[in-house]
VMD Tcl script that builds the backbone (N, CA, C; Angstrom):
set m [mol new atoms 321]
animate dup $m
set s [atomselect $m all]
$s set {name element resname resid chain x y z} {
  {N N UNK 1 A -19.237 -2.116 2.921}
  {CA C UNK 1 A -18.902 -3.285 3.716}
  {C C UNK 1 A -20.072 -4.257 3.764}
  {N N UNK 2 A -21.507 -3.846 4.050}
  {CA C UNK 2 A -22.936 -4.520 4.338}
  {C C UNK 2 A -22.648 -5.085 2.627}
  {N N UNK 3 A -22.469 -4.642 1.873}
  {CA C UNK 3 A -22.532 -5.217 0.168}
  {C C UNK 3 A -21.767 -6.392 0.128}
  {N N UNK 4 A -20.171 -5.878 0.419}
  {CA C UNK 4 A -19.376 -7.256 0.213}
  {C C UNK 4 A -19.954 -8.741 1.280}
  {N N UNK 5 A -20.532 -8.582 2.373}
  {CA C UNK 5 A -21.268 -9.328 3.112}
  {C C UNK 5 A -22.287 -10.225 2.914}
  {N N UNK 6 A -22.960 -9.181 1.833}
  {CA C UNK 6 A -24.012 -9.982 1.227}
  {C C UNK 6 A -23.793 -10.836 0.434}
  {N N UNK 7 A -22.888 -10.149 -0.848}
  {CA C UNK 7 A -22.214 -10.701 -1.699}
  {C C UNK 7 A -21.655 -12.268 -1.125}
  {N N UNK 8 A -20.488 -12.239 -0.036}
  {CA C UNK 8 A -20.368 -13.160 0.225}
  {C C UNK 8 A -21.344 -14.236 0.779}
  {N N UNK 9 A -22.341 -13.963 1.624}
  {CA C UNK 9 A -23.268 -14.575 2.574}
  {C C UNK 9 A -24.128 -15.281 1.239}
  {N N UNK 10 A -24.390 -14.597 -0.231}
  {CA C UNK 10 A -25.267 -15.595 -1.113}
  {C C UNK 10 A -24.551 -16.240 -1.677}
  {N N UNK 11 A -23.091 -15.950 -1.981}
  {CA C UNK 11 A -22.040 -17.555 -2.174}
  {C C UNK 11 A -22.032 -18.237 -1.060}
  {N N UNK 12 A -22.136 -17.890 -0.258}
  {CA C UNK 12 A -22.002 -19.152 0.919}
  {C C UNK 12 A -23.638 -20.215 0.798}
  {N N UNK 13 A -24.538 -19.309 0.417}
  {CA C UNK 13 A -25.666 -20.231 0.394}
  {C C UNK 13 A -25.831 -20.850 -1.305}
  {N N UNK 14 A -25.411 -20.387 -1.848}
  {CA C UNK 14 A -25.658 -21.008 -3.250}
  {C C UNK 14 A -24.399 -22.540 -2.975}
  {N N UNK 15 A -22.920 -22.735 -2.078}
  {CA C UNK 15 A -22.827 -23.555 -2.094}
  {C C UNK 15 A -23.096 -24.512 -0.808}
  {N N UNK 16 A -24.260 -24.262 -0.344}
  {CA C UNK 16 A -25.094 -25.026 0.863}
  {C C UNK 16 A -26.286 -25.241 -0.433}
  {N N UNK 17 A -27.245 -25.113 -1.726}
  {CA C UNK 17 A -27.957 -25.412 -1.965}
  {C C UNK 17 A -27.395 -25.993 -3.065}
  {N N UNK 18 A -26.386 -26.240 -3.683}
  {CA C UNK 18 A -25.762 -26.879 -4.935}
  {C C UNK 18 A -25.471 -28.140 -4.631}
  {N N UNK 19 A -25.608 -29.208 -5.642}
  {CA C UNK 19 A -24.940 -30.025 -5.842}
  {C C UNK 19 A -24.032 -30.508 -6.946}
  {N N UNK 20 A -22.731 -30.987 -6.477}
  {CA C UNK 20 A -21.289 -31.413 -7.864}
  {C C UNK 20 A -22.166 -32.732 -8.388}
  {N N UNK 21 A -21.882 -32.565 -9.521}
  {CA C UNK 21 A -22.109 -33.958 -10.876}
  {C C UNK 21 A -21.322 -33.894 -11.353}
  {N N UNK 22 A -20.058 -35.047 -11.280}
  {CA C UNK 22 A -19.488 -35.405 -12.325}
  {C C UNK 22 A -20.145 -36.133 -13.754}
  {N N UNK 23 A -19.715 -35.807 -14.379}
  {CA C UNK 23 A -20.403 -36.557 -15.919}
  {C C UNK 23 A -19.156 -36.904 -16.603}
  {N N UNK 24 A -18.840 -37.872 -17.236}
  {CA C UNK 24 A -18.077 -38.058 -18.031}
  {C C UNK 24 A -18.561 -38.510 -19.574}
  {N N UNK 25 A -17.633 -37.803 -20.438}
  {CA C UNK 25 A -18.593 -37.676 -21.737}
  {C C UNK 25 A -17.551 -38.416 -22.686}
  {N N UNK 26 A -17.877 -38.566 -23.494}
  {CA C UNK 26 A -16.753 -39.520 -24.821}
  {C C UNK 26 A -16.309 -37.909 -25.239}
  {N N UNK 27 A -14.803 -38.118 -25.544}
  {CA C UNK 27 A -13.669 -36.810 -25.801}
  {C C UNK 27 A -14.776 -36.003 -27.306}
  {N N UNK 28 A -14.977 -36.844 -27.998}
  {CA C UNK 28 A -15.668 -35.877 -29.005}
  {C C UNK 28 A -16.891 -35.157 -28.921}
  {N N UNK 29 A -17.516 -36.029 -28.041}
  {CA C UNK 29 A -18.936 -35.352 -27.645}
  {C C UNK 29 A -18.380 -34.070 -27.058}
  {N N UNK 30 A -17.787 -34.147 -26.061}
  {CA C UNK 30 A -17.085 -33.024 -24.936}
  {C C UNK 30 A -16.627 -31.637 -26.069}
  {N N UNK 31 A -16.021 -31.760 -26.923}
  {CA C UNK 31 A -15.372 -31.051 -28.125}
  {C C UNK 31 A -16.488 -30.635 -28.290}
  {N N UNK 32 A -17.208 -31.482 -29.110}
  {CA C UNK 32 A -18.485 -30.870 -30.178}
  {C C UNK 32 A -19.510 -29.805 -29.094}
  {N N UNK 33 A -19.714 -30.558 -28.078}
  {CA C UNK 33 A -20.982 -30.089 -26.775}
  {C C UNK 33 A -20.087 -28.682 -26.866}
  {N N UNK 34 A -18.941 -28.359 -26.428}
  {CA C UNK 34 A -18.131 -27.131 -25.633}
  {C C UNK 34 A -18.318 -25.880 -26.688}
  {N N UNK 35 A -17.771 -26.433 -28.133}
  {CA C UNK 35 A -18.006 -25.522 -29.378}
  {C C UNK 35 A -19.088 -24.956 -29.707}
  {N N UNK 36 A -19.961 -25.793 -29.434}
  {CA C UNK 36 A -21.439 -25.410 -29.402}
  {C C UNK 36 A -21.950 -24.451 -28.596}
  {N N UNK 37 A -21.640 -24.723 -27.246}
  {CA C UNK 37 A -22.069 -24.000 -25.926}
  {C C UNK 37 A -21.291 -22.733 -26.226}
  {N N UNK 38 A -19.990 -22.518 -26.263}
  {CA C UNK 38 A -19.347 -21.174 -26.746}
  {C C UNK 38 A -19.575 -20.666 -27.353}
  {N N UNK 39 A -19.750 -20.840 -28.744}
  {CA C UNK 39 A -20.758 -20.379 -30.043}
  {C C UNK 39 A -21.937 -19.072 -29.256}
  {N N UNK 40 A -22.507 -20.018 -28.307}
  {CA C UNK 40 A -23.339 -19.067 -27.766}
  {C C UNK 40 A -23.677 -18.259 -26.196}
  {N N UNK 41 A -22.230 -18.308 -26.069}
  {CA C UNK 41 A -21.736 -17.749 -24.584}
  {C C UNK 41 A -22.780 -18.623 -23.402}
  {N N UNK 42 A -22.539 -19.806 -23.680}
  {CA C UNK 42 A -23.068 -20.777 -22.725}
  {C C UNK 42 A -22.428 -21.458 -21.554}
  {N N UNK 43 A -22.406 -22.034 -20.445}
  {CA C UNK 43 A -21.396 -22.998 -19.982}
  {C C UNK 43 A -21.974 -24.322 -19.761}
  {N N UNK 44 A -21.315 -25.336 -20.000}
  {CA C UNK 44 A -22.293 -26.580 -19.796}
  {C C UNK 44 A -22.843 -26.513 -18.170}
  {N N UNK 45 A -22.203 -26.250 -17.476}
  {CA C UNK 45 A -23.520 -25.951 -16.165}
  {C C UNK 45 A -24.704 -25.169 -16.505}
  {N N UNK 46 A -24.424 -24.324 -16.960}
  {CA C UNK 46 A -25.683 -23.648 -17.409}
  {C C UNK 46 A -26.679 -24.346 -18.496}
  {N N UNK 47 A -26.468 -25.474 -19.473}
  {CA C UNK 47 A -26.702 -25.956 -19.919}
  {C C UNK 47 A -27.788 -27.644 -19.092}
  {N N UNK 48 A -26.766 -28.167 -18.727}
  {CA C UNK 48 A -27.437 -29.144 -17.452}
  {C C UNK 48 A -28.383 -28.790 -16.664}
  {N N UNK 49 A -28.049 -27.251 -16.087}
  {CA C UNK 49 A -28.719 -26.789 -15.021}
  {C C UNK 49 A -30.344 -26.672 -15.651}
  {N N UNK 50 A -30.375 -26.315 -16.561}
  {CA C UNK 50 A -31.559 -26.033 -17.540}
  {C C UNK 50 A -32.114 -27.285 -18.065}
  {N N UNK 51 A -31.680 -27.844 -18.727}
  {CA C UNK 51 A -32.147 -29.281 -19.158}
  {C C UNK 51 A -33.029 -30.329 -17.243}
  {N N UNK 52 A -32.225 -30.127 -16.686}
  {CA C UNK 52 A -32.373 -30.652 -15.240}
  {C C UNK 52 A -33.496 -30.069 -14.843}
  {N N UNK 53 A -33.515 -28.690 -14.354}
  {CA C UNK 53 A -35.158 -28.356 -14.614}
  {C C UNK 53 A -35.894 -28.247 -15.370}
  {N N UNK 54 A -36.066 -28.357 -16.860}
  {CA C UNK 54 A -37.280 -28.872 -17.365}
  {C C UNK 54 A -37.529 -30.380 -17.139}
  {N N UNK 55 A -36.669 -31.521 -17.274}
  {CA C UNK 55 A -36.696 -32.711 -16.904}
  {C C UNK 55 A -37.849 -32.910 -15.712}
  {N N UNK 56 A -37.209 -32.377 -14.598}
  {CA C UNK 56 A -37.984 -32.013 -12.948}
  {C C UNK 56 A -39.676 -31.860 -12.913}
  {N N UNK 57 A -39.664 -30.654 -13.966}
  {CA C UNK 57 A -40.916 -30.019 -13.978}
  {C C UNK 57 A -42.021 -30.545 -15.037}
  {N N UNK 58 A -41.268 -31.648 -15.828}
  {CA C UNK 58 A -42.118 -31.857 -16.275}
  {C C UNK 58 A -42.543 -31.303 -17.784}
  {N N UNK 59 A -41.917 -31.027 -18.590}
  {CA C UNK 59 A -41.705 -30.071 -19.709}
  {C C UNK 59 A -41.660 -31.028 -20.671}
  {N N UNK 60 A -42.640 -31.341 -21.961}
  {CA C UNK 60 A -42.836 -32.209 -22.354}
  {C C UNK 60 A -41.512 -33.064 -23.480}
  {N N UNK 61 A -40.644 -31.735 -24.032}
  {CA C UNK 61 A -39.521 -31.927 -25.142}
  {C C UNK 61 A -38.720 -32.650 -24.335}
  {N N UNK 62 A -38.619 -32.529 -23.258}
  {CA C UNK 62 A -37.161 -32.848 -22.390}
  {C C UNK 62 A -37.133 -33.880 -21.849}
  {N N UNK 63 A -39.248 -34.714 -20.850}
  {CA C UNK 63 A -39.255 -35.843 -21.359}
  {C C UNK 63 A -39.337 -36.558 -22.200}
  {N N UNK 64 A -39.502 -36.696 -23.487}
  {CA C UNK 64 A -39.635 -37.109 -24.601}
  {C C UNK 64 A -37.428 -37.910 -24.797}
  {N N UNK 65 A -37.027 -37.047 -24.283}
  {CA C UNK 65 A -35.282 -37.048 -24.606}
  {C C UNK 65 A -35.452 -38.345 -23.839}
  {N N UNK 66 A -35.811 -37.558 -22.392}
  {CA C UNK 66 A -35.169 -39.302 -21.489}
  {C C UNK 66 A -35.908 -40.359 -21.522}
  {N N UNK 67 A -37.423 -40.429 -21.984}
  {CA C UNK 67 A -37.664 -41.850 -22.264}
  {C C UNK 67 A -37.482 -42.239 -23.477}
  {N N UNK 68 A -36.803 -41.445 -24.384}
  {CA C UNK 68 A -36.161 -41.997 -25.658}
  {C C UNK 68 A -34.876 -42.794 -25.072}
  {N N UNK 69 A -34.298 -42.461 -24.250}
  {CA C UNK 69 A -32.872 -43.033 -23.801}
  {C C UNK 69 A -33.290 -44.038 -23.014}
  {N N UNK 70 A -34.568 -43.756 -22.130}
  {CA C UNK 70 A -34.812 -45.393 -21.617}
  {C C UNK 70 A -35.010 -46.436 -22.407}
  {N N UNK 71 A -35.635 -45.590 -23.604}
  {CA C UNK 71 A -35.627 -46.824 -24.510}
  {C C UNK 71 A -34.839 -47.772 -24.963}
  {N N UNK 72 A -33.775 -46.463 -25.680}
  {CA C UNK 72 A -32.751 -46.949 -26.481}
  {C C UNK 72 A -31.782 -47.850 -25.301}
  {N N UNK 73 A -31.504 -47.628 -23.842}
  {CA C UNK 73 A -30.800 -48.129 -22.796}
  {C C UNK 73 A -31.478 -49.991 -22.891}
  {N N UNK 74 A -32.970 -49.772 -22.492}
  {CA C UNK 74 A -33.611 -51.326 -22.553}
  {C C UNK 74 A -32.944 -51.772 -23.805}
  {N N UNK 75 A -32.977 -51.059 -24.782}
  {CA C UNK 75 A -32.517 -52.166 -26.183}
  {C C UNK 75 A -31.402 -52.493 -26.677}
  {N N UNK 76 A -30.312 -52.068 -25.597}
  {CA C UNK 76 A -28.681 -52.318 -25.507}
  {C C UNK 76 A -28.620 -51.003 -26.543}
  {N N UNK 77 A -28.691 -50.269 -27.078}
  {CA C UNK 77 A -28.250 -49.103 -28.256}
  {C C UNK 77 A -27.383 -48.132 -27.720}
  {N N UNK 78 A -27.271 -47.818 -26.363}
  {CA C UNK 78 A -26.374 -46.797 -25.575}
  {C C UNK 78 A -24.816 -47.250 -25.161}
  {N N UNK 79 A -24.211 -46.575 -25.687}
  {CA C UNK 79 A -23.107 -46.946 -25.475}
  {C C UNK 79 A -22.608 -47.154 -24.134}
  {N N UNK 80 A -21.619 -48.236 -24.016}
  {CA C UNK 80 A -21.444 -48.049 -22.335}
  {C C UNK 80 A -20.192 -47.693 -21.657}
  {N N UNK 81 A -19.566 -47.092 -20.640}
  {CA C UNK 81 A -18.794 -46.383 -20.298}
  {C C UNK 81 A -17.371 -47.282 -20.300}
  {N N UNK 82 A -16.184 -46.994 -20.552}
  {CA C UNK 82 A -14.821 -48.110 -20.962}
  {C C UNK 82 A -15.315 -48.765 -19.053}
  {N N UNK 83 A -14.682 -50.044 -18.699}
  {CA C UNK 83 A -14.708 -50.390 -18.154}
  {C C UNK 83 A -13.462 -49.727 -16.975}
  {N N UNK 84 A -12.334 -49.372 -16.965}
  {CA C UNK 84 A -11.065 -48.753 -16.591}
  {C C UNK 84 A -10.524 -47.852 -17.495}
  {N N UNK 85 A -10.168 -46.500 -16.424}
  {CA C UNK 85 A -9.940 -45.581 -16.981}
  {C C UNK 85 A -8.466 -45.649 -16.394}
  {N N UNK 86 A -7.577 -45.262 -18.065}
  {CA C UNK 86 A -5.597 -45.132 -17.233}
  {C C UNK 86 A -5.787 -44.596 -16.238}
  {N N UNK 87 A -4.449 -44.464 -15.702}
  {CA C UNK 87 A -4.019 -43.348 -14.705}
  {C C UNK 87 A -3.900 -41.961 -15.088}
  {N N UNK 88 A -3.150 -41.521 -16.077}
  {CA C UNK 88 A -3.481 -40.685 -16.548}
  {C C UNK 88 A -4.798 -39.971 -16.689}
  {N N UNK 89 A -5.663 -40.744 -17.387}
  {CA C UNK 89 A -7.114 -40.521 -17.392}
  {C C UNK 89 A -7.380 -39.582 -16.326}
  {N N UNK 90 A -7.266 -40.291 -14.975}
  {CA C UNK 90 A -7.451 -40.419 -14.248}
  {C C UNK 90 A -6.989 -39.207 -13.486}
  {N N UNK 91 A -6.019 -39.001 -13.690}
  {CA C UNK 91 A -5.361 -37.813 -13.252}
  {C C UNK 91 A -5.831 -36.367 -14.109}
  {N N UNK 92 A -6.298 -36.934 -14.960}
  {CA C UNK 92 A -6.454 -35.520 -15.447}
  {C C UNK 92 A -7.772 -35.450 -15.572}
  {N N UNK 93 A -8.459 -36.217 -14.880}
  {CA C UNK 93 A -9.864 -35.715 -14.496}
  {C C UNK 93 A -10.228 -34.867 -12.945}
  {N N UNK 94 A -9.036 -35.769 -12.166}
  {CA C UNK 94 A -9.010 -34.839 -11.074}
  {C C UNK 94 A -8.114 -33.347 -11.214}
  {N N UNK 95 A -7.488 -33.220 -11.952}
  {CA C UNK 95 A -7.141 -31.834 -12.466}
  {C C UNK 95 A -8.227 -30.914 -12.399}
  {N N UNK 96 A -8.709 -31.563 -13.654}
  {CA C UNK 96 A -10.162 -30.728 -14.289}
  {C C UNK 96 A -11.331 -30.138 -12.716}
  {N N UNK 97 A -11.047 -31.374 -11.857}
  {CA C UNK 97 A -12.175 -30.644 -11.094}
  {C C UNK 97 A -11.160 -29.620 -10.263}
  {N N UNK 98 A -10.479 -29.839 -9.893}
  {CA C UNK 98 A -9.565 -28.860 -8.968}
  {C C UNK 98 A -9.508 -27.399 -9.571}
  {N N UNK 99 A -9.583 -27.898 -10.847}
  {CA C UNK 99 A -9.523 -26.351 -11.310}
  {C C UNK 99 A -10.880 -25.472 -11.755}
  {N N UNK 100 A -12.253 -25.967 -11.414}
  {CA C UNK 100 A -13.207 -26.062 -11.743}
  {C C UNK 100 A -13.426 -25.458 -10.093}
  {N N UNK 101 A -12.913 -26.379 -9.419}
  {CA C UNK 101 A -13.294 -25.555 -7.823}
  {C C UNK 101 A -12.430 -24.264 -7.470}
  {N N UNK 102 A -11.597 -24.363 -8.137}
  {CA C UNK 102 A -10.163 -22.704 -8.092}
  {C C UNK 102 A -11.344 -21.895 -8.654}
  {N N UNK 103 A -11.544 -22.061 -10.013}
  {CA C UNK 103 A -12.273 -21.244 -10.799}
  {C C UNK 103 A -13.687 -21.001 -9.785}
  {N N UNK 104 A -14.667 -21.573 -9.079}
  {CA C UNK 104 A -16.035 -21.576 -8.328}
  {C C UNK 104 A -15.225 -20.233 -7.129}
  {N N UNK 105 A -14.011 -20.592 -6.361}
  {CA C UNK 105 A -13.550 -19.470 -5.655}
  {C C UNK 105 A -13.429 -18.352 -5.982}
  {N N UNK 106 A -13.061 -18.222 -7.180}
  {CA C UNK 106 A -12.601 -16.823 -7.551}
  {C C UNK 106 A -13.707 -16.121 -8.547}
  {N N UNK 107 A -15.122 -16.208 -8.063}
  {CA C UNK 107 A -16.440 -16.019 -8.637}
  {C C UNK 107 A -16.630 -15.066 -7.490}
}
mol reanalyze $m
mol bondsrecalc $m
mol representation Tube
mol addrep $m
């Protein structure tokens, strides 16, 4: 009983110390990124989560990424996000998280 308690009591604090990011990615990136990450029993949270702390800490490869993108951002080269997304779109992004939070419950 003291086990399942615990168990529960460090999900309750892992979602008091988490924070949700939505990201939205162009459909092929999303494909290519996912194939990749599976390939090697990865999940893109686990992926972000990692990139995010070396970023943080200071890790020299990882800044090197984002002031390459500041760069490329100052020099118009980054693509920029559609201006309106359908309804559809739209709907099936809030899918995705609903089922993303089903799936976080049943962890």
């Amino acid at each position: 009983m003291v086990k399942v308690e615990q168990e529960h009591k460090s999900k309750f604090i892992d979602f008091q110390t988490r924070r949700s990011v939505h990201v939205a990615l162009f459909s092929d990136t999303h494909k290519d990124l996912r194939k990749a990450l599976v390939e090697r029993d990865l999940s893109m949270q686990e992926l972000f989560q990692r990139f995010s702390e070396l970023v943080v800490s200071g890790d020299k490869k990882a800044t090197k990424i984002v002031d390459e993108l500041e760069k490329d951002k100052r020099s118009g080269n980054v693509p920029k996000p559609r201006e309106a997304i359908d309804k559809r779109s739209k709907s099936m992004i809030y899918d995705m998280i609903e089922e993303s939070k089903e799936g976080e419950e049943d962890e």
